[in-house]
Each structure stands twice: as structure tokens, then as C-alpha cells.
C-alpha positions as CSV (number, residue, x, y, z in Angstrom):
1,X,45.1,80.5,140.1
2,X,43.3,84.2,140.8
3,X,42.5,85.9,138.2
4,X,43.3,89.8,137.6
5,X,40.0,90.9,138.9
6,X,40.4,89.3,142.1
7,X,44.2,89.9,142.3
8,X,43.6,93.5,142.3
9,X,40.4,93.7,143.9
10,X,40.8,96.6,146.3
11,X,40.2,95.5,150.3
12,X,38.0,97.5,152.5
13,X,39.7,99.4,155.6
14,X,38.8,97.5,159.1
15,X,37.5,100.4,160.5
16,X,35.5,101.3,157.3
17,X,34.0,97.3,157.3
18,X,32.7,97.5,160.8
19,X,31.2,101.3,160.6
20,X,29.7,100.4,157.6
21,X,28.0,97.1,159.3
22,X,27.5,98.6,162.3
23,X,26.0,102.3,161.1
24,X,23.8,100.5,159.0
25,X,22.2,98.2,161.4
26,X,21.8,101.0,163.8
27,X,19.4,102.7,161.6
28,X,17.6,100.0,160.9
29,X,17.0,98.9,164.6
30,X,16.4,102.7,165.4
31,X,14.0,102.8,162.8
32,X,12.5,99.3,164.2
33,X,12.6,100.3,167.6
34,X,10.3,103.8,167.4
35,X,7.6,102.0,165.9
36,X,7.4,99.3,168.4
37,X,7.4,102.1,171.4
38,X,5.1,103.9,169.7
39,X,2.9,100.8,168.3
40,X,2.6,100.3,172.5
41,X,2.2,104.3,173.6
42,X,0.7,106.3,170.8
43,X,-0.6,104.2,167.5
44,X,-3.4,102.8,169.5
45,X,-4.8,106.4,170.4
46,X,-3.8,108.3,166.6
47,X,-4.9,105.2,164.2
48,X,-6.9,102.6,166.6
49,X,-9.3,105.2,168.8
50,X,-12.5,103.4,168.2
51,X,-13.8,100.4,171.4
52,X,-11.7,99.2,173.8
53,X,-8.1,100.4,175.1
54,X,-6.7,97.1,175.4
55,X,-8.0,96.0,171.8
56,X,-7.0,98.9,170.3
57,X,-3.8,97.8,171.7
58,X,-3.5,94.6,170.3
59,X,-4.6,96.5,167.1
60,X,-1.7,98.4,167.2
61,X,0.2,95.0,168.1
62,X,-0.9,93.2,165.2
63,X,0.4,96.0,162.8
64,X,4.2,95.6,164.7
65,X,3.7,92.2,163.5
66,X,3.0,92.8,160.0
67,X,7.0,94.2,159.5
68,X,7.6,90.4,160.8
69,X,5.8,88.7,158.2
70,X,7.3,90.9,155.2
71,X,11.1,90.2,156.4
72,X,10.9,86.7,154.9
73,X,9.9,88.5,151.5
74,X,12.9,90.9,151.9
75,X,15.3,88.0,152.4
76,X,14.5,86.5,149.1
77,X,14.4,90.0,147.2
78,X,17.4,91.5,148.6
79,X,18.9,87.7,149.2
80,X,18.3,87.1,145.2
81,X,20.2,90.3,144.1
82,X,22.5,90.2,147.5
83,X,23.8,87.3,146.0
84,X,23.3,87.7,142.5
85,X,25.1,91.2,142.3
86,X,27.0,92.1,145.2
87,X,26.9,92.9,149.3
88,X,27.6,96.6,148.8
89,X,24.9,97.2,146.2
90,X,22.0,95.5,148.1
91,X,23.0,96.7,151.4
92,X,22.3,100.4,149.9
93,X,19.0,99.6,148.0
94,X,17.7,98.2,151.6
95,X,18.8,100.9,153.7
96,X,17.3,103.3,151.2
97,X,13.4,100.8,151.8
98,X,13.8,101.1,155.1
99,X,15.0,104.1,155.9
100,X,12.2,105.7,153.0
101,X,9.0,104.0,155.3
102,X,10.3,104.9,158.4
103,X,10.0,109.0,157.1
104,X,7.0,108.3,155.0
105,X,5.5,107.4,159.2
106,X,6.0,110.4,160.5
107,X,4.2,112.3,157.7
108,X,1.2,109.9,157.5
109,X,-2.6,111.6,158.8
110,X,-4.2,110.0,161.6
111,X,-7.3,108.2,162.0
112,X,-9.2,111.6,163.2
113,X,-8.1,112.7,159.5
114,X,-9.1,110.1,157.1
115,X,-10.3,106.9,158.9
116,X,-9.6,103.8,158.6
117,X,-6.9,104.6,155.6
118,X,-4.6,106.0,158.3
119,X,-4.3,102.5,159.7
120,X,-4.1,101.1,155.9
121,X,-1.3,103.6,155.2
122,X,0.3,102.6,158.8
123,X,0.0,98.4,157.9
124,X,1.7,99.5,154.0
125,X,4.9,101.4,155.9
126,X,5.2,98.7,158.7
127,X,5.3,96.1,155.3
128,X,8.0,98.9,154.1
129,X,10.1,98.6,157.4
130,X,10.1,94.6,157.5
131,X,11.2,94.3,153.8
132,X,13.8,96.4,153.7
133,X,15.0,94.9,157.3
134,X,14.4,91.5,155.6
135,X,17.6,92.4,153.7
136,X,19.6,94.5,155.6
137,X,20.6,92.9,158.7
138,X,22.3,89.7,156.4
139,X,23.7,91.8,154.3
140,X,25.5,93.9,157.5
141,X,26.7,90.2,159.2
142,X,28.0,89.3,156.0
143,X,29.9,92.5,154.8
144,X,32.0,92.0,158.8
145,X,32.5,88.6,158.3
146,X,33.6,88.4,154.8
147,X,35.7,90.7,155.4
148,X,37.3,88.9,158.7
149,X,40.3,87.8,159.2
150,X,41.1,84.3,159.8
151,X,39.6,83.3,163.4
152,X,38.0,86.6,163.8
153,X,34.6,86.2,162.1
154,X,32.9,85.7,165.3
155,X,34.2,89.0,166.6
156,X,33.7,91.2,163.4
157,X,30.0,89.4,162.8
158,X,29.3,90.8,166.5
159,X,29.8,94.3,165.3
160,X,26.4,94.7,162.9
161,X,25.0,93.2,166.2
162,X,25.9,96.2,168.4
163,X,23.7,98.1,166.2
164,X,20.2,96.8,167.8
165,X,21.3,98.0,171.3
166,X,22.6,101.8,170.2
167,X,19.5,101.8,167.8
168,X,17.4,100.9,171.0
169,X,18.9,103.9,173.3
170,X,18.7,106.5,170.2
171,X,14.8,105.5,170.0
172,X,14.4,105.6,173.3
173,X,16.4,108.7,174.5
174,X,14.5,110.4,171.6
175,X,11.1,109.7,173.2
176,X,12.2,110.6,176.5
177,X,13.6,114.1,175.1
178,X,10.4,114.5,173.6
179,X,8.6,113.8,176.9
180,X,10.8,115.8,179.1
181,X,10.3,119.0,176.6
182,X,7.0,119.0,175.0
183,X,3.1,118.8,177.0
184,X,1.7,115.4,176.8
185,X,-0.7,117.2,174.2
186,X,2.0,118.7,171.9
187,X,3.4,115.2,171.5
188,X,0.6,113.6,171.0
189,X,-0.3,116.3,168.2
190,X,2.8,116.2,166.5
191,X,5.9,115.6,168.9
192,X,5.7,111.7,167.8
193,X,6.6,112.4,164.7
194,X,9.9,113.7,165.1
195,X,11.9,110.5,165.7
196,X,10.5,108.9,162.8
197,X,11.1,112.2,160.5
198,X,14.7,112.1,162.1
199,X,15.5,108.6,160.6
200,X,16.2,110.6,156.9
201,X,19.7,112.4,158.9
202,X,20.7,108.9,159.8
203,X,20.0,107.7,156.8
204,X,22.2,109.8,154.5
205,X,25.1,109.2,156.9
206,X,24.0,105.7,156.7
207,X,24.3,106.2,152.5
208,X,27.5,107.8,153.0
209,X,29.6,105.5,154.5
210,X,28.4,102.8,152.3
211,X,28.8,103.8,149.1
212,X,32.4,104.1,149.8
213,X,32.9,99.8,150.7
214,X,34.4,97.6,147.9
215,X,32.7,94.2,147.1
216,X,33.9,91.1,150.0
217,X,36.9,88.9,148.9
218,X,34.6,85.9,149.1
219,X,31.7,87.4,146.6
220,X,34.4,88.5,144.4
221,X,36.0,85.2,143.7
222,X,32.3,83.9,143.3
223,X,32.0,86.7,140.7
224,X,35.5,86.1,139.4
225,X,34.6,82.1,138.9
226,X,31.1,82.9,137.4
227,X,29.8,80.9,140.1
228,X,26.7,83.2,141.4
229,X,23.6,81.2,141.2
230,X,20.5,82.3,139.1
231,X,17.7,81.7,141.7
232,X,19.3,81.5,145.2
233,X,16.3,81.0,147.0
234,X,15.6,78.3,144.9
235,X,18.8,76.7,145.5
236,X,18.8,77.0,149.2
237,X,15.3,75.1,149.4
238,X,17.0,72.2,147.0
239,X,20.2,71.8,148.6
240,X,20.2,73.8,152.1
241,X,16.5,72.8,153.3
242,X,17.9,71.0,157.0
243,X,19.8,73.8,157.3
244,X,17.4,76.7,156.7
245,X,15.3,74.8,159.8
246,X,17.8,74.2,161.7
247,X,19.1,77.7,161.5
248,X,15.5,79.1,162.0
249,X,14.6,77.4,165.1
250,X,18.4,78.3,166.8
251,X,17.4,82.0,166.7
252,X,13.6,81.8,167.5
253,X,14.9,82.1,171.2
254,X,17.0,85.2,170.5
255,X,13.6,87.0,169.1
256,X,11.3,85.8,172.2
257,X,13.4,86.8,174.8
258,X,14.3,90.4,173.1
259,X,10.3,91.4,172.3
260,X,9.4,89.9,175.8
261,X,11.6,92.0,177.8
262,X,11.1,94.7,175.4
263,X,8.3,95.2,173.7
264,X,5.9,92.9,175.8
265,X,6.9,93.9,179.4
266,X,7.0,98.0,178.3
267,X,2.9,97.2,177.3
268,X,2.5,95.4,180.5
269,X,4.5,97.8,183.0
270,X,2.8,100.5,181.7
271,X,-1.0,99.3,181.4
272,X,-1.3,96.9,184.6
273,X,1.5,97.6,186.8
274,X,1.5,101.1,187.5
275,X,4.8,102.4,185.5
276,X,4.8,105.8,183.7
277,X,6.0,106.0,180.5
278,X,9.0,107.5,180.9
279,X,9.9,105.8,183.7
280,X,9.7,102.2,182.1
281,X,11.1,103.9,179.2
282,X,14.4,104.9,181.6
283,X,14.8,101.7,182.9
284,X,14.5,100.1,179.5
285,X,17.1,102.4,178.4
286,X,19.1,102.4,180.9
287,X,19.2,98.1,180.7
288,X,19.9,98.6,177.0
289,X,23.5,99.3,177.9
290,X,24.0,95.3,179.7
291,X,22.7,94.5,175.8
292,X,26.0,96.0,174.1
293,X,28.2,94.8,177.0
294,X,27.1,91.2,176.6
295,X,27.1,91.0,172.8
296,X,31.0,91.8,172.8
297,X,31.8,89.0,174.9
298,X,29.8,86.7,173.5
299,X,31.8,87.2,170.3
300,X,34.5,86.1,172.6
301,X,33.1,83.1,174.0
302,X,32.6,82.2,170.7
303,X,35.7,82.5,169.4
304,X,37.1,80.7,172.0
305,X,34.5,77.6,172.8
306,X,33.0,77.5,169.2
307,X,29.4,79.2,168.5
308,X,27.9,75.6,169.2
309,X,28.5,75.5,172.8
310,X,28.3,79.0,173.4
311,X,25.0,79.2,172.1
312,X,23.4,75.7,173.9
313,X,25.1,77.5,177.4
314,X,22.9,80.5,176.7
315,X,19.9,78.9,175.7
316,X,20.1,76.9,179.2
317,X,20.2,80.8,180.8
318,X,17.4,82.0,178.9
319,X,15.4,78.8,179.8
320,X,15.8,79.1,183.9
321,X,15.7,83.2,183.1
322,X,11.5,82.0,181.9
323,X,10.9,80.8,185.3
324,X,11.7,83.8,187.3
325,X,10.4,85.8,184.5
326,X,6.9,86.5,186.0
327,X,8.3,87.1,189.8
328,X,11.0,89.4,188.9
329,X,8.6,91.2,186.6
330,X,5.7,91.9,188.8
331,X,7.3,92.4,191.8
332,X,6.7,95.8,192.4
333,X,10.2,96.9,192.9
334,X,11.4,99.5,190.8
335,X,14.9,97.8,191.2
336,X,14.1,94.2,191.1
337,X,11.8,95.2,187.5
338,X,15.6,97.4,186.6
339,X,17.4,94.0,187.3
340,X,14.7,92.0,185.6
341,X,15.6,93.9,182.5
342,X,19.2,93.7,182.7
343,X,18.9,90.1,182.9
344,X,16.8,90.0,180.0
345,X,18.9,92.0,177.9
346,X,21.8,90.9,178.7
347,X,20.8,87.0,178.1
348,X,19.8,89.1,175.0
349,X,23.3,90.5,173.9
350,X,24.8,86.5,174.5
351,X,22.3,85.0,172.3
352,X,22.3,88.0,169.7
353,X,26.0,88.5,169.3
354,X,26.9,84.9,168.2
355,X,24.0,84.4,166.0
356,X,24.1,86.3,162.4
357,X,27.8,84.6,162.6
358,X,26.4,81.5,163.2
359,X,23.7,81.5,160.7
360,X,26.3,83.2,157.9
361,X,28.4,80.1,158.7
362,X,25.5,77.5,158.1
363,X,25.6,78.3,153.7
364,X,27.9,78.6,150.9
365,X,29.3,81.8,149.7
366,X,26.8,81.6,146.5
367,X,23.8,81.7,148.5
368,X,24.7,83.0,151.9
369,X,22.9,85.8,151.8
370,X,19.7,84.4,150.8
371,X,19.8,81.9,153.4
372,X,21.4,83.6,156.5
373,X,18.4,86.3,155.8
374,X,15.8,83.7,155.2
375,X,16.5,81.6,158.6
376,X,17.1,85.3,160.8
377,X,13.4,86.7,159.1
378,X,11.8,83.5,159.3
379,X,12.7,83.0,163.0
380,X,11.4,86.6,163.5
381,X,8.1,85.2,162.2
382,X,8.0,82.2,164.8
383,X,9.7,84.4,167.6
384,X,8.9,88.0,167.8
385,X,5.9,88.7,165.2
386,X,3.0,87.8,167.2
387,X,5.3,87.1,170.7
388,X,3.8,90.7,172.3
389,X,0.2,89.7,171.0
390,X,0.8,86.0,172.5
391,X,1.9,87.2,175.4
392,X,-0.4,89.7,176.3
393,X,-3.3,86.5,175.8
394,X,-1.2,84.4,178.3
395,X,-0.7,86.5,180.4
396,X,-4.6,88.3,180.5
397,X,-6.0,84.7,180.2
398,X,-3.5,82.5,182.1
399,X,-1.1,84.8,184.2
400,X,1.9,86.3,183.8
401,X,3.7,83.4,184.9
402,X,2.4,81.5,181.5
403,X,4.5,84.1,179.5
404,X,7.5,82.8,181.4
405,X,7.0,79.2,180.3
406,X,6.3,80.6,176.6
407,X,10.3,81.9,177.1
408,X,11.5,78.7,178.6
409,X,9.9,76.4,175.7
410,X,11.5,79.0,173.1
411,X,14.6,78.6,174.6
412,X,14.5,74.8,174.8
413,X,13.4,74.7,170.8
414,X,16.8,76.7,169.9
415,X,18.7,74.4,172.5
416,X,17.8,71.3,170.5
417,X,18.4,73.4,167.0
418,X,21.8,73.9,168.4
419,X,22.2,70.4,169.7
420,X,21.8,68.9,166.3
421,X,23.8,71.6,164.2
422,X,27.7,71.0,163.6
423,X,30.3,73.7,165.0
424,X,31.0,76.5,162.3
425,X,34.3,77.9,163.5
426,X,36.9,76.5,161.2
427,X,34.5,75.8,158.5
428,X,36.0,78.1,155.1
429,X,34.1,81.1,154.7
430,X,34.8,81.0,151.0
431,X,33.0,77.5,150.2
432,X,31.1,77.5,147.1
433,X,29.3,74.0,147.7
């Protein structure tokens, strides 16, 4: 029998859920997103200037990575009071971490203004950005699909997803306004900064919306029952360990193939083969939209087929994708490059949309947001923290073919993590054990 707390527990809206998970995760990936364009096209000029261009590159690289690193440490802080205290409460008090060193970027001096501290300051933000990500993006998948009907998780867990590619086109669309209206002096002078200053707009509306959701069903009843556990990381090392691996390899492939297309191939198009800028930057942009049409219908296909054998057919795409990665990439085609990074992305939007439903659907309500944030972040750490700085080294030392093979084996680990993990579709959302 419910009791009275859950019995008059008041439900949230749809439309207010999937804003909510969606606005959220849009910030967060906008906020993401203008660092790693400008970790590739400004940082190594403002807070690297000293030796070489390509090291102060991979400088520059190696602070993108640090954001990486820190998400793991976000999962277990926002994952212990995530599932300690509530989705709703969490969800603001990472927004507000993220959102906070994003702004605190675009105010910070430059190397020509106090040395070496700029890139000190730069490192401390980046840790910001990947802690408070290290707790928002579970906390987005599991406010939609908590909130899902039966049979529908799948398709209201997609919806955080189609944050990453509208945060993607706002970063990039700003730094393309920026380009088209200001010298190339203005914006390295101050222009840079705007998009990171204009993350505090998105931010409130962010904070609006939010503060307006109820609890999920499923926490409550965990709340109702007494049934939160003191130390959820703890608990999901002791009981959950196969899973946590398990879950972590699945979506190393959705990281690789993302910063590879993305971050990696932006550094490489623009230092070795010839792009401008904003010409890449279009293109990227432009690709961005296969992203959100892909992640939609892999919510479908997963639905329908199960997340199991919707998730092994992508990993075989993203594996043959590897071996034309290198041919498609430096082709010197303008539209073959365009179609390289359609591909890319939209592999990406398969393997992205399924995932934080599939990961979500590997724990217990009582520590589900500890671990579906602690197998996403760690994965991050295997798959997209040092995958531009890896690349760039196979590529430079081996050719750019060797980065396509780095894909392919990525994909083939997830494909085997999927292999031996059990379908989650009818699995009840509101398990305890």
C-alpha cells in the first residue's frame, strides 16, 4: 500500500519534464562545446603563446581534458546527494557549477596579463565545467525517464540527448556571428569572450524552468519507503561493480566518435588541411543538424528492437565508419569532408540517443543516479578526455589513417560491452534491488 506522501505526490507536466531535461542539457553542452572550439582556435594563442604552435595546441588539449577527469568526481558528489535527496534539487546545484565556471571563463586575464596563472585559472574553471557536468547530464536522463510512461523511457530519455546537438549549433553559430562581425583582432581581444559570458542568460532560464519540477514518482516512493542509501557510491562498487564496467565500456564508443569528428577533425582541418575557421566551423554546424535527426530515431529503434540490438547494429556502423575515416577526411573535397561529418554525427545521434536510457536502465532506483553518472563520466575518461590529444599523436606519428583504426577498436570495445549486457526494455524502472 502507498502511503499519503506518494498518493498525493503531485506529477510533473510532459511538456514541463522534457524542457526541463532538455534546457538543462543544452546549457551544459553549449557551455562544453565553446571551450572545446576555443581550446582548438584561441586558448593556445591567449594562455599557451610561449614555443611551438602545435604544442601549445596540445597544451590547450590537455586542459579540454582536465573537464574529463573531474566528471567522475561530479558523479559521486552530485550522484551521492542526487540520490540521497532528490533529482530536482541536484539537477539545480549542478547547473548552477557549471553554468558559474563557464562565466567565470570569459572574465579570466590572459597569459600576456599575469603568466602562467592564466592557464592555472583556465585548468581550475575547465575542473569547474567537468564537475558540474559530472552531475548534470544523469540527473537530465533520469528526470525524462522517471517520469516516462510505460514503454516510452527510451523516447523521453532521448530528449536530454537532443541537448548536445542544439548546444553544439548555439556554440557554433555564436562563434561564427562573432567572426562574420568583429576584425580578427577585436575577437581575439575580447570578442571570445562573449559566448562564454552569454552562458549566465541561459543559465537563469535554465534555473527557471527547473525550480518549477516536482520530485520523480520512482525517488519518491524510495523516499516514501526510507529506502535511500547512505553512501551510493559505495553501494554501487559492492553490489553494481560488473555493471558499472560494463556500462562504461558500452559508451566509450559514443565519446570517440563524437570528439573525433568534432573536436579532433576541427584541429586537423584547420592546421594541416587548409580549412578556414569558419568554414570548418559551417560545415560542422551545418552536420550538427544529422546529430538531432538521428538521436530521435534511435529512441525509436529502441523502443521497438530493445536498446541491446540497437546499440550492437550501431557499433558495427561506427566500426566500418573508422575505416573510411581517414579517406573521407582528407580528401580535399569540401563536400566529401561535409559528408564525412554527417556521417560522423549522425552515427553520433544513433549511438547517443539510446545510451543515458540504457545506462539509467543498468541500476536500481536507490543508486541510479550515482551509477548511470559514474559509467557516462568514466567512459568520458576512456573515450573523449585525451581522444583529440591521442589522435593528433597517431595521426602526426602514424597517419591519419591510424586515428581511423583508434575509432574502429573503440567501437568494437562497446560492441562486446553490449554483447554481454542483458536487454533493459521491460526491466521495472522502480526496482529498489
Amino acid at each position: 500500500m502507498e502511503t499519503a506522501t506518494a498518493v498525493d505526490q503531485p506529477l510533473n507536466s510532459k511538456g514541463r519534464v522534457l524542457a526541463a531535461s532538455m534546457v538543462g542539457t543544452t546549457i551544459e553542452f553549449y557551455d562544453f562545446y565553446i571551450y572545446a572550439t576555443a581550446a582548438v582556435i584561441i586558448f593556445p594563442h591567449l594562455f599557451f603563446p610561449d614555443g611551438d604552435p602545435q604544442a601549445n595546441t596540445l597544451k590547450s588539449l590537455a586542459t579540454f581534458a582536465i573537464a574529463f577527469i573531474a566528471r567522475p568526481i561530479g558523479s559521486a558528489l552530485f550522484g551521492h546527494f542526487g540520490d540521497r535527496i532528490g533529482r530536482k534539487a541536484t539537477l539545480v546545484a549542478a547547473l548552477l557549477t557549471m553554468g558559474i565556471s563557464t562565466i567565470a571563463i570569459g572574465l579570466l586575464p590572459t597569459y600576456h596579463d599575469i603568466g602562467i596563472t592564466a592557464a592555472l585559472l583556465l585548468a581550475l574553471c575547465r575542473l569547474g565545467q567537468g564537475i558540474g557536468l559530472g552531475g548534470e547530464w544523469s540527473g537530465a536522463v533520469l528526470l525524462a525517464t522517471e517520469n516516462a510512461p510505460e514503454g516510452k523511457r527510451a523516447w523521453y530519455g532521448m530528449f536530454p540527448q537532443l541537448g548536445a546537438p542544439f548546444g553544439l549549433i548555439l556554440a557554433n553559430g555564436f562563434f561564427l556571428l562573432l567572426g562574420a562581425i568583429l576584425t580578427e583582432e577585436q575577437f581575439m581581444a575580447w570578442g571570445w569572450r562573449i559566448p562564454f559570458l552569454a552562458s549566465a542568460i541561459l543559465v537563469i532560464m535554465g534555473l527557471y524552468i527547473r525550480l518549477k519540477l516536482h520530485e520523480t514518482p520512482a525517488f519518491q516512493r524510495v523516499l516514501d519507503k526510507q529506502e535511500e542509501k547512505h553512501v551510493p557510491f559505495a553501494e554501487v562498487f559492492k553490489h553494481h561493480l560488473p555493471m558499472l564496467i560494463l556500462g562504461t565500456l558500452a559508451a566509450v564508443c559514443t565519446f570517440v566518435v563524437f570528439y573525433l569528428t568534432t573536436v579532433f577533425s576541427l584541429n586537423w582541418g584547420t592546421q594541416q588541411l587548409g580549412y578556414s575557421r569558419e568554414d570548418f566551423l559551417k560545415m560542422v554546424t551545418l552536420a550538427t543538424l544529422s546529430f538531432a535527426v538521428f538521436i530521435p530515431l534511435s529512441a525509436i529503434l529502441a523502443e521497438k528492437f530493445g536498446r541491446r540490438t540497437t546499440s550492437i547494429g550501431i557499433c558495427i556502423l561506427a566500426a566500418i565508419f573508422g575505416l573510411f575515416f581517414a579517406d573521407m577526411l582528407a580528401s580535399n573535397n569540401p563536400f566529401t569532408v561535409f559528408l564525412f561529418l554527417c556521417i560522423g554525427l549522425g552515427i553520433m545521434g544513433l549511438t547517443y540517443g539510446p545510451i543515458g536510457t540504457v545506462l539509467s536502465e543498468l541500476f536500481p532506483t536507490s543508486v541510479r543516479y550515482t551509477g548511470s553518472a559514474l559509467t557516462f563520466n568514466m567512459a568520458g575518461i576512456l573515450g573523449a578526455s585525451f581522444a583529440p590529444l591521442i589522435a593528433t599523436y597517431l595521426a602526426t606519428t602514424y597517419g591519419l589513417q591510424a586515428v581511423g583504426y583508434y575509432l574502429s577498436g573503440a567501437a568494437i570495445l562497446s560492441l562486446i560491452a553490449f554483447l554481454l549486457i542483458k536487454e533493459t526494455k521491460n526491466i521495472d524502472v522502480n526496482r529498489q534491488i
